[in-house]
N, C-alpha and C positions, 0 to 999 in steps of 0.2 A: 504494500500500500504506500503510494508516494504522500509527499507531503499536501496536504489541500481535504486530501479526502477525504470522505465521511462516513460513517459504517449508522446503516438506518435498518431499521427493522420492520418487516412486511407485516401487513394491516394484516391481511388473507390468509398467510402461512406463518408467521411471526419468525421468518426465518431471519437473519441478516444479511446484509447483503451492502456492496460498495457504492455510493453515491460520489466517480470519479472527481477531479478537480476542475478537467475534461469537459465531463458531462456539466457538471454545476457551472461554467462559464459559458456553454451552449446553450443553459438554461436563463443565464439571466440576459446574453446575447439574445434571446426571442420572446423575452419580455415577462418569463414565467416568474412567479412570485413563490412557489410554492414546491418544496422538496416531493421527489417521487414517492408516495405509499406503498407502492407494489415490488416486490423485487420485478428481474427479467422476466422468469417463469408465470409467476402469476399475472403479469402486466399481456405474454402473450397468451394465457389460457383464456383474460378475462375480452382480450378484441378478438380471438378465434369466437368466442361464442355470443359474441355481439355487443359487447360493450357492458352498456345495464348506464351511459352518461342520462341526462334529461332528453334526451330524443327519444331511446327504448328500442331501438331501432340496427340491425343488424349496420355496422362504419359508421356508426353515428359519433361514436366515442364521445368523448365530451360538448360536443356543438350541441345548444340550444336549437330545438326546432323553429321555425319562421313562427314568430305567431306567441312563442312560447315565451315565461317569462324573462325579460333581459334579450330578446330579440325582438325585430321591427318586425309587423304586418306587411306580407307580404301585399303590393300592387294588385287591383282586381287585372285579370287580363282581359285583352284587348281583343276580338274579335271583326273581323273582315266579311263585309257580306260581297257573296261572288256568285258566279251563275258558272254551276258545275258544265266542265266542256264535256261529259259523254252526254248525259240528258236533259239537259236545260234549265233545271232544277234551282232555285234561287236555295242558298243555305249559308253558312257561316262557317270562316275558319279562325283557329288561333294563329297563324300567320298571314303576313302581309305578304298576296302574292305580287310573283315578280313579272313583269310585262313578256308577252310573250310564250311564257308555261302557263300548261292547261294545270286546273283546279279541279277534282272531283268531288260529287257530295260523298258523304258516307256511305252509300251503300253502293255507286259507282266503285269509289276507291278500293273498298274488301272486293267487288268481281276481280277486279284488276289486281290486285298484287299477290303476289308470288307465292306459293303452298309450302 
């Protein structure tokens, strides 16, 4: 163990484990405030099996959901009304089509794409 380092003990497995000098200036280079909990082991058994951060959410890890607290509300989206090029059909998309590519409604689109 060089000099800097820190020997922390895991939340999960209460094992100990080294918190580098390394690692602890990669951590305050990215602005984290707050020593690791987890040794290696358990930091990767807890994101192999989806995190458990406030998202709940298999790679959610730590990030707040949009919406959730301490995150912004997500924008309503934006909708385009266009006249599907197979049937004529007036309908809506969440993209802004681009001039020149055809547009399908929904049930144009599913004949058309690919099995």
């Amino acid at each position: 163990m060089s000099n800097g380092d820190k020997t922390l003990v895991c939340v999960d497995c209460q094992a100990e484990f080294v918190h580098s000098a390394a690692d602890q200036q990669r951590y305050a280079e990215r602005g984290f405030t707050n020593e690791p909990k987890r040794c290696p082991d358990c930091r990767m058994k807890r994101k192999a099996s989806g995190g458990g951060g406030p998202g709940g959410r298999p790679g959610m890890g730590n990030r707040p959901r949009a919406g959730a607290a301490g995150g912004a509300p997500r924008a309503p989206r934006q909708f385009y009304s266009v006249t599907c090029a197979e049937c004529g059909k007036q309908t809506e998309v969440p993209f802004k089509p681009t001039e020149g590519r055809p547009v399908y409604c929904r049930d144009c689109f599913q004949t058309r794409r690919p099995r």
